[in-house]
C-alpha positions as CSV (number, residue, x, y, z in Angstrom):
1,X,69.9,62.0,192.2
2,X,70.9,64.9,193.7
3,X,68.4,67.9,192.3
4,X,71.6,70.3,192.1
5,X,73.5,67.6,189.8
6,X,70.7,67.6,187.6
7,X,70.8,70.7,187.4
8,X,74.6,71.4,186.6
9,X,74.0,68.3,183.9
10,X,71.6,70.8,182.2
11,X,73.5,73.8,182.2
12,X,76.4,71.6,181.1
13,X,74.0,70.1,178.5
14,X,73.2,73.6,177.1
15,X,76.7,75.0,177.5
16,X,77.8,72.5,175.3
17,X,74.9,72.8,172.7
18,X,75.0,76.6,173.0
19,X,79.2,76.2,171.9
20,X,78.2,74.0,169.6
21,X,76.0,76.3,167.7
22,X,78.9,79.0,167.8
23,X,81.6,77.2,166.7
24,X,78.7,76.5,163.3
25,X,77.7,79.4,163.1
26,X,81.6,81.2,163.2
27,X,82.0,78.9,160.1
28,X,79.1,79.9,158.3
29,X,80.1,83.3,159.1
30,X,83.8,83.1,157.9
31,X,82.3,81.1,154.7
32,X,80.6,83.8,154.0
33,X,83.0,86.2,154.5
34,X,85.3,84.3,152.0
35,X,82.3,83.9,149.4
36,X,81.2,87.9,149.3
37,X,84.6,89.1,150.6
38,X,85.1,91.2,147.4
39,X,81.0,93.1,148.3
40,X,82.7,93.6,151.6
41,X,85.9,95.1,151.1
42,X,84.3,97.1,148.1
43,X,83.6,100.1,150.5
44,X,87.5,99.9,150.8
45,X,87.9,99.4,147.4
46,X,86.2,102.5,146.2
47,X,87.8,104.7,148.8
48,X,91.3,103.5,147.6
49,X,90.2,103.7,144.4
50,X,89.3,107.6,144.8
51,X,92.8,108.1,146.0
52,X,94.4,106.6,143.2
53,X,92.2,108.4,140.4
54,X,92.9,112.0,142.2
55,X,96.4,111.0,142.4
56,X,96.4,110.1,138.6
57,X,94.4,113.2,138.4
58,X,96.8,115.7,140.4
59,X,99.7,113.8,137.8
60,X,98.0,114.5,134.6
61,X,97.5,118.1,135.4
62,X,101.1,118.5,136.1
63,X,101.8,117.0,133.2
64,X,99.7,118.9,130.9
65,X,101.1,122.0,132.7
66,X,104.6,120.7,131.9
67,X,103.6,120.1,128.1
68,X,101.8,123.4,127.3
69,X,105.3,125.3,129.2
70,X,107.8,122.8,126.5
71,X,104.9,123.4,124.0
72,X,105.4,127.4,124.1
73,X,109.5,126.8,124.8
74,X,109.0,124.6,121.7
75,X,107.1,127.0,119.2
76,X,109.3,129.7,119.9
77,X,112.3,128.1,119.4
78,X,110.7,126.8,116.4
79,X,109.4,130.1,115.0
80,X,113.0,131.6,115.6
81,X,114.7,129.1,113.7
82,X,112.5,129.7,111.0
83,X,113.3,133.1,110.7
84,X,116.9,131.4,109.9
85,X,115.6,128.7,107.2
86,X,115.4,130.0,103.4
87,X,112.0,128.0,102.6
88,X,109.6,129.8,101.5
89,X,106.4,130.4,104.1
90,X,104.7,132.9,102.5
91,X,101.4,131.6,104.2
92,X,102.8,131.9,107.8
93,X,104.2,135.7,107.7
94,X,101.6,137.1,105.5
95,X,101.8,138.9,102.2
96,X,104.0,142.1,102.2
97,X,102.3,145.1,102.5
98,X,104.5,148.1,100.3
99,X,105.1,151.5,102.5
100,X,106.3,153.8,100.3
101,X,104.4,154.1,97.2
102,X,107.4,156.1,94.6
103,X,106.9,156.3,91.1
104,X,110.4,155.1,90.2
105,X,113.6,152.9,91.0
106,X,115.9,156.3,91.2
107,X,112.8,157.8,93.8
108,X,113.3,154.9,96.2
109,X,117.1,155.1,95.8
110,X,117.3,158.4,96.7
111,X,115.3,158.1,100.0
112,X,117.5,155.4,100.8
113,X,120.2,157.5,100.6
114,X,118.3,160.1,102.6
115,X,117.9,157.3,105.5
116,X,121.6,156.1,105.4
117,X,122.9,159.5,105.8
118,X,120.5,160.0,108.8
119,X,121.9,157.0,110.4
120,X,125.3,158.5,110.1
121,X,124.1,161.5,111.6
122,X,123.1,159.7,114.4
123,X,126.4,158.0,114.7
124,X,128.1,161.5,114.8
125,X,125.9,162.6,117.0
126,X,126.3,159.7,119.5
127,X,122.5,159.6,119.0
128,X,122.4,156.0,117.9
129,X,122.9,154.2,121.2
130,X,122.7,155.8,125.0
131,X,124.0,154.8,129.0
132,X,121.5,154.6,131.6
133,X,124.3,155.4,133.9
134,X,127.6,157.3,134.5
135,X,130.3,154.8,134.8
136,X,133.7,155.4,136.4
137,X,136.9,153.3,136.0
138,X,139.5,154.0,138.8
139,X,137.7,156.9,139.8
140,X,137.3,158.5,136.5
141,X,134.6,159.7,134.6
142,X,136.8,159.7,131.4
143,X,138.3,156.8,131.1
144,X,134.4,155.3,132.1
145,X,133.1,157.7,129.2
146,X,135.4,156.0,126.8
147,X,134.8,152.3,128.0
148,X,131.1,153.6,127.4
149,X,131.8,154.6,124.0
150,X,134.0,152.0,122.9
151,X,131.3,149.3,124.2
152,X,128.4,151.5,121.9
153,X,130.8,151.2,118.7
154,X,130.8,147.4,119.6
155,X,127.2,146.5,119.8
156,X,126.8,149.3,116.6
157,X,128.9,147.2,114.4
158,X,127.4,143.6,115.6
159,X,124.0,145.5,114.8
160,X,125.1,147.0,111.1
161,X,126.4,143.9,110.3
162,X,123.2,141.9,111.3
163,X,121.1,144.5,109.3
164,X,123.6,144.5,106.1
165,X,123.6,140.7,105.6
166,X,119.7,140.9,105.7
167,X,119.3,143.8,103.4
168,X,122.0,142.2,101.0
169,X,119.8,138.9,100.6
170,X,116.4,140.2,101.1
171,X,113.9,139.3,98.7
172,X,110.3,138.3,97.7
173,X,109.6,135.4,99.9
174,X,111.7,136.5,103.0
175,X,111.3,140.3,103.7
176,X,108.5,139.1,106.5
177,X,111.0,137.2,108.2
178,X,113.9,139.5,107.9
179,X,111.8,142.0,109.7
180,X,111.5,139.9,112.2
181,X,115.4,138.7,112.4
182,X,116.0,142.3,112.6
183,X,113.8,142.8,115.7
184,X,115.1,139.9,117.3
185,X,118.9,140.9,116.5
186,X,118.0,144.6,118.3
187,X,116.3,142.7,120.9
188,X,119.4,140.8,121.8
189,X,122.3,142.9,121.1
190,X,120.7,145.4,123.7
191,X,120.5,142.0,125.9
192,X,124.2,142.0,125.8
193,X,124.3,145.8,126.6
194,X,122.4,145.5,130.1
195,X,125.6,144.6,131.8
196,X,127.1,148.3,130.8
197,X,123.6,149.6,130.9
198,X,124.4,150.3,127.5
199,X,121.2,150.6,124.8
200,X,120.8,150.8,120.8
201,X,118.3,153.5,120.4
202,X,114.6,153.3,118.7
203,X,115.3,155.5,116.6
204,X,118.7,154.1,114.8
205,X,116.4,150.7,115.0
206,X,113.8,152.3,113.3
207,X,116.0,154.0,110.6
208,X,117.6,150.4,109.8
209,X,114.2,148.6,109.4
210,X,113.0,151.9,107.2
211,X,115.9,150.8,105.2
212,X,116.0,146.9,105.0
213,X,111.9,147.9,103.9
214,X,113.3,150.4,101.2
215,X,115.6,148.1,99.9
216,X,113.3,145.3,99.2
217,X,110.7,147.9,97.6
218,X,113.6,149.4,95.9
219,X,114.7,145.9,94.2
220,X,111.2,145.4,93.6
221,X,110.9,148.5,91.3
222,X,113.9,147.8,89.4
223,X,111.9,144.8,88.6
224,X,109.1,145.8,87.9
225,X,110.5,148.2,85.7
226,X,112.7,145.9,83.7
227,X,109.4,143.7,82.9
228,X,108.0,146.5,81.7
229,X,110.7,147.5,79.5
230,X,110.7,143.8,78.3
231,X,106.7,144.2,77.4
232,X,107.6,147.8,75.7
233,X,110.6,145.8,73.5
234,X,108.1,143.0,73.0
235,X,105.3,145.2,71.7
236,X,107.9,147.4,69.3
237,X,108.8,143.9,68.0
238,X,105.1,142.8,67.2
239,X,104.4,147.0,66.2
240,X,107.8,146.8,63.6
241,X,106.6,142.8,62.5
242,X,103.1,144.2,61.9
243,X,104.3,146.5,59.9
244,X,106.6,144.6,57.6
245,X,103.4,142.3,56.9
246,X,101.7,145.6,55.9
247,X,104.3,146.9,53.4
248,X,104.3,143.8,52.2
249,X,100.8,143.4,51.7
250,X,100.9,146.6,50.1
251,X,103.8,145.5,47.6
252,X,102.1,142.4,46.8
253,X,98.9,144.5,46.2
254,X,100.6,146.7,43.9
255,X,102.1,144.7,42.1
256,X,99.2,142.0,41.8
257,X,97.9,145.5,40.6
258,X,100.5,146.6,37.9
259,X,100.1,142.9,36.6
260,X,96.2,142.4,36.4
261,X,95.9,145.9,34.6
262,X,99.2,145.0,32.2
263,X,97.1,141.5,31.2
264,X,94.3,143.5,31.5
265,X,95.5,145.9,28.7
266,X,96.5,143.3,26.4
267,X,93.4,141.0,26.7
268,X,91.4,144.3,25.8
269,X,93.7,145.2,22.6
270,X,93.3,141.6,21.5
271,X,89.5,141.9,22.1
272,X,88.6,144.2,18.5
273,X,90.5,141.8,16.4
274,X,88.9,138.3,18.5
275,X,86.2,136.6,16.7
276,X,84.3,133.6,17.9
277,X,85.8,131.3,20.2
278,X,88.5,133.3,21.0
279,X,86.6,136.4,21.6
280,X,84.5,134.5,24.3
281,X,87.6,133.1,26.0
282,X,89.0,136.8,26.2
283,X,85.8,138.2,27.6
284,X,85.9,135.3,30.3
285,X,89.7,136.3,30.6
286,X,88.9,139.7,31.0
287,X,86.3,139.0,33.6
288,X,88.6,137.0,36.0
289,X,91.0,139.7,35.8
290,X,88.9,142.2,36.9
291,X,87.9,140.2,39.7
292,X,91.4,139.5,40.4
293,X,92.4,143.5,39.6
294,X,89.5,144.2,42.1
295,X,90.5,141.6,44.7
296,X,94.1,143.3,44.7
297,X,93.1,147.0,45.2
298,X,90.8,145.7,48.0
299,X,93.8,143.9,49.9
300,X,95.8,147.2,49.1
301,X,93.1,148.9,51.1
302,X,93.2,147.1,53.9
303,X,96.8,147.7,54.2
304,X,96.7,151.0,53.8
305,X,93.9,151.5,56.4
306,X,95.7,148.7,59.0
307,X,98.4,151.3,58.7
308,X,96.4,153.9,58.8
309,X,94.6,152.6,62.0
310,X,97.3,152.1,64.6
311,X,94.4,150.7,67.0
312,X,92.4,148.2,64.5
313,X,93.5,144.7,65.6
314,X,91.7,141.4,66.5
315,X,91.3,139.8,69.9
316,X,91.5,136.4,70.2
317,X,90.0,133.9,72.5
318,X,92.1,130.3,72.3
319,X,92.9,127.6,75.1
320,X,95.3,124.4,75.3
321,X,93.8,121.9,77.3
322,X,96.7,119.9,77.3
323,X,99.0,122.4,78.4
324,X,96.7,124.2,80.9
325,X,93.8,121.9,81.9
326,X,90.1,122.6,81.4
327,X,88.8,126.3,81.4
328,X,91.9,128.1,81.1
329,X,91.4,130.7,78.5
330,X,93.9,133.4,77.1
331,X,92.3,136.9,76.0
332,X,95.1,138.2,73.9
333,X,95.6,141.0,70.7
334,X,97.0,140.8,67.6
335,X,97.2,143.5,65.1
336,X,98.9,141.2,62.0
337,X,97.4,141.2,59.0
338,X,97.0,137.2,59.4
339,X,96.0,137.1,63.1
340,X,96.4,133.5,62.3
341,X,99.8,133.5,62.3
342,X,100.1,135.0,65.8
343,X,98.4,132.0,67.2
344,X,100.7,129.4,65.1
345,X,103.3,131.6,67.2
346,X,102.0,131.0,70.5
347,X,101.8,127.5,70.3
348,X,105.8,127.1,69.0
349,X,108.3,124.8,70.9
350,X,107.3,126.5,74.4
351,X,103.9,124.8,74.9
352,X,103.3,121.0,74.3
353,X,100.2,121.3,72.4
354,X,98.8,123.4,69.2
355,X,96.2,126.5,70.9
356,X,92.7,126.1,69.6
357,X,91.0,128.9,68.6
358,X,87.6,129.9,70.1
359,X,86.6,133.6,68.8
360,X,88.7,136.0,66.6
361,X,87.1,139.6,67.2
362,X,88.2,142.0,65.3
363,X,88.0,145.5,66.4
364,X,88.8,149.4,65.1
365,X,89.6,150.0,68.6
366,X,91.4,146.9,69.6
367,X,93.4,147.6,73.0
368,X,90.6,149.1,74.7
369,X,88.2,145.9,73.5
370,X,91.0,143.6,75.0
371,X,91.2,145.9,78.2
372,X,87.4,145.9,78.9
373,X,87.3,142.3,78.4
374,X,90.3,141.4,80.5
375,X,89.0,144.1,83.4
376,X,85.8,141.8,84.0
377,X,87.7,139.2,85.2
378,X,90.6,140.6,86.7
379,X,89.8,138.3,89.5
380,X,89.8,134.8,87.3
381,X,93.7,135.7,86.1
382,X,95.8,132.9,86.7
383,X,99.0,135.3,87.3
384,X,97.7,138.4,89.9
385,X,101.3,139.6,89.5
386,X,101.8,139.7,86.0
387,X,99.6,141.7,83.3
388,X,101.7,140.3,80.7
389,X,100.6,136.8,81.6
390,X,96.4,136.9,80.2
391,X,95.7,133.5,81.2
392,X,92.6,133.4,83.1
393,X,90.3,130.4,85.0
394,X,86.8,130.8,84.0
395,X,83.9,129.0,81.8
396,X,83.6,130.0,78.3
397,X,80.0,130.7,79.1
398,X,80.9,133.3,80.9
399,X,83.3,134.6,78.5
400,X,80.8,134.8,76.1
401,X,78.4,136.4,77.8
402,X,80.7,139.2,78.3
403,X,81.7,139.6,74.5
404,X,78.0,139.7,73.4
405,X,77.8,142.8,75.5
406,X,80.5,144.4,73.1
407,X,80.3,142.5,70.2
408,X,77.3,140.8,69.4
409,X,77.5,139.3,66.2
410,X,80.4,137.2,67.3
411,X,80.1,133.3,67.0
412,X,82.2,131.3,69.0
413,X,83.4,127.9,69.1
414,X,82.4,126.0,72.1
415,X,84.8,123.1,72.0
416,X,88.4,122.7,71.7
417,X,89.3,120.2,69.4
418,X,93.1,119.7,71.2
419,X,93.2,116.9,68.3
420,X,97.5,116.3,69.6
421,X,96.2,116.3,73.3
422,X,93.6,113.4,72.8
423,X,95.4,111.6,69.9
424,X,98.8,111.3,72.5
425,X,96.4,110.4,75.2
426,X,94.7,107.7,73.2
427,X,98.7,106.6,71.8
428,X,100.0,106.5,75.6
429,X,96.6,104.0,76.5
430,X,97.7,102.3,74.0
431,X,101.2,101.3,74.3
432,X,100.0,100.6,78.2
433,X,97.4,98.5,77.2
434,X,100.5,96.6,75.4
435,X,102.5,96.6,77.7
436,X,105.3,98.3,76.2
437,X,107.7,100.3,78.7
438,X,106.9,99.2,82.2
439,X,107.6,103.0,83.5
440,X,105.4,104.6,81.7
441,X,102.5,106.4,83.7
442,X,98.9,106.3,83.4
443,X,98.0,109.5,81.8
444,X,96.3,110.9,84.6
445,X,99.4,110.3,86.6
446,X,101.6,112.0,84.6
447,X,101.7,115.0,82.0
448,X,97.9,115.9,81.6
449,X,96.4,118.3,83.6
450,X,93.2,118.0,85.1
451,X,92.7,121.4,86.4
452,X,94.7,124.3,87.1
C-alpha cells in the first residue's frame, strides 16, 4: 500500500475521531448550559434587576413627592374648613389668652365704642383701604378716582359683613378660630382687589380684630358678672335663712325660758307645804327644770352670739361616691345653726346619692378657714373656671393633713358609708344575676363612676 494512502487513512482516521469528540463534547457543553443556565444568566439577572429596583426607586420618590405636595394641599384645606365647622377644638387653637384686663362690662363697652368710632373715622377719612396706582377711565382721572372709590366701598362692605357675622356669634369655644376666619377673609378680599390694585389697610384690619377680641372679652364680663351676682343672691339667701334659724332659736330659747322659770315658780311654792313623797318628787322636779332652764339660756346664747358673730360658721368636708367617683371631696361653709341641715340640702333631688359627711369644723372665723383650706389646693379643683363649684380631686390624707395645721383637734371620718350607692349596686347585681330586664347594664357600664 501506497505510504501516502496510509497516511491520508490516518488523518482521515483522526479527523473523524477528532469530530467525533466535538460533536460530544458541544453536547456536554449545551447540557450544561441548560442545567446551570439560571448561574449563568444571573450576571444578567442582577444587572436587570438593578434597573428595575432604581426604576421602582426613582417611582416611589416621585410618589412620595406627590403625597407630601396633596398632603400640605390636603391639611390646609382641611384646617380652613375647620375654621367653618362649629365643633368645639379647643385643643387645636389653644386656650384664649384675654388682652384687655377692665374691671367691668360697661369699661369694655365703652372701648368698643372708642374702636368703632375710629373705624368710622377711617372710612371718612378714606383711610381704611388705598390704590397702589392712579387709574384713568377714558382719559380721566375722575371718573378713574370714582371707579377707585366705588370698588373700596365694595370690598369694605364684603369685609364688615365678614367681621359682623363673626363678632355676632363669637363665643367661648370659637374666638381662636374666628381670629383666624377674619385673617383669612382680609387675606382674600384684598386678593380680589389686586386686579384694581386696590387694598384694605392694616390698620382698619387691625381695628376690626381689636373689636371681634373686645367683643368676646366684653360677653365674657357680662358673664362673669351675672355669676357673680347669682353667688351674691345665693349668699343673701343662706345670710337671710341663717338668720330666721337664729330668731328662731332665740324665740324657742325664750320661751323654753319663760316656761321652765313659770314651772319653776310653781314647783318652788308647792315645795314649803310638800312633805314626804311628794316633797322628793318636787325636788327631782325642780332639778330637771333647772337643767332644762339652764339648757335653754345656753341655746339662747348661742344664738345671740351666732348673730353676734357674722363670721362664726362650720366648714364641712363630705363626698358622694356615687355621684362623683372616688376622692372627690367638696370643702364648703355653712353658718346655720344645724350645719346638718345644709348638707341634707345638698344632697336634694339634684344629686343621685345622700353626701357623707367626713369633718364638720367649726370656726369663729369661718370664711377665711374655708379660703385657706380651699387656696392649698387650688390646683386639685375639679372646675378651674368656677369658684362657686368647691369640688376638688385629691386623697383625704391629704386633706387632713392640711386641717391639722389649722385645726388640730379635729377627727375625721375616713370612710364614706354611701350606704344608697352600694345598697343600689348590690340591688342592680342582683336583678342581673336573675336575669330580670335583658337591657340592663353591668354597673360598671353604666351609672357608677369610677373616677373623675
Amino acid at each position: 500500500m501506497d505510504v501516502r494512502i496510509l497516511i491520508i487513512l490516518v488523518l482521515a482516521l483522526l479527523l473523524l475521531v477528532g469530530l467525533i469528540l466535538l460533536i460530544r463534547q458541544k453536547a456536554g457543553l449545551s447540557a450544561l448550559r441548560k442545567k446551570y443556565a439560571d448561574v449563568i444568566n444571573l450576571g444578567d439577572y442582577k444587572d436587570k434587576l438593578k434597573t428595575e429596583i432604581s426604576t421602582i426607586e426613582g417611582d416611589s420618590l416621585k410618589l412620595r413627592g406627590e403625597y407630601q405636595q396633596k398632603k400640605q394641599i390636603y391639611d390646609a384645606l382641611q384646617k380652613e374648613l375647620s375654621l367653618y365647622e362649629e365643633e368645639i377644638e379647643i385643643s387645636s387653637y389653644g386656650l384664649y389668652k384675654p388682652h384687655y384686663e377692665f374691671n367691668s362690662s360697661e369699661l369694655y363697652k365703652a372701648r368698643l365704642e372708642q374702636i368703632r368710632d375710629k373705624e368710622k373715622l377711617l372710612i371718612k377719612n378714606e383711610q381704611a383701604f388705598f390704590c397702589q396706582t392712579t387709574w384713568t377711565v377714558q382719559n380721566s382721572r375722575t371718573e378713574g378716582k370714582k371707579m377707585t372709590k366705588q370698588y373700596g366701598k365694595l370690598m369694605l362692605r364684603a369685609f364688615n359683613g365678614e367681621i359682623d357675622a363673626l363678632v355676632s356669634n363669637v363665643r367661648w369655644n370659637n374666638i381662636m378660630k374666628s381670629e383666624e376666619r377674619l385673617a383669612k377673609a382680609y387675606e382674600a378680599i384684598n386678593k380680589l382687589g389686586v386686579t384694581h390694585a386696590i387694598l384694605i389697610t392694616k390698620e382698619y384690619y387691625n381695628l376690626k380684630l381689636e373689636e371681634l377680641r373686645l367683643a368676646y372679652e366684653y360677653e365674657e364680663k357680662r358673664r362673669q358678672e351675672k355669676e357673680e351676682q347669682r353667688r351674691i343672691q345665693e349668699q343673701i339667701r343662706e345670710d337671710e335663712k341663717v338668720q330666721r334659724e337664729i330668731e328662731k332659736a332665740m324665740k324657742e330659747a325664750e320661751d323654753d325660758e319663760k316656761r321652765y322659770n313659770l314651772a319653776l315658780e310653781q314647783a318652788r311654792a308647792e315645795l314649803s307645804s310638800a312633805q314626804g313623797e311628794k316633797l322628793k318628787n318636787l325636788n327631782s322636779k325642780i332639778a330637771a327644770l333647772e337643767l332644762q332652764l339652764k339648757e335653754a339660756l345656753e341655746k339662747k346664747e348661742r344664738a345671740i352670739s351666732q348673730a353676734q358673730l357674722t363670721k362664726s360658721g362650720h366648714i364641712y368636708i363630705i363626698s358622694n361616691i356615687g355621684s362623683f367617683g372616688e376622692d372627690v371631696f367638696k370643702i364648703g361653709l355653712t353658718r346655720r345653726l344645724e350645719p346638718l341641715d345644709r348638707i341634707r340640702e345638698l344632697g336634694d333631688a339634684s344629686v343621685p346619692f345622700e353626701f357623707d359627711i367626713h369633718a364638720m369644723i367649726h370656726s369663729e372665723n369661718a370664711p377665711e378657714l374655708e379660703y385657706n383650706i380651699q387656696k392649698r389646693f387650688e390646683d386639685r379643683k375639679i372646675n378651674l373656671l368656677n369658684n362657686r363649684k368647691e369640688f376638688f380631686k385629691l386623697r383625704l390624707e391629704e386633706l387632713e393633713k392640711v386641717v391639722h395645721e389649722y385645726k388640730a383637734d379635729i377627727e375625721f371620718t375616713k370612710i364614706g358609708e354611701a350606704r344608697e350607692f352600694h345598697e343600689s349596686k348590690a340591688m342592680r347585681e342582683q336583678l342581673l344575676k336573675k336575669g330580670a330586664g335583658e337591657d340592663i347594664k353591668k354597673p360598671e357600664e353604666s351609672i357608677f363612676p369610677e373616677s373623675i
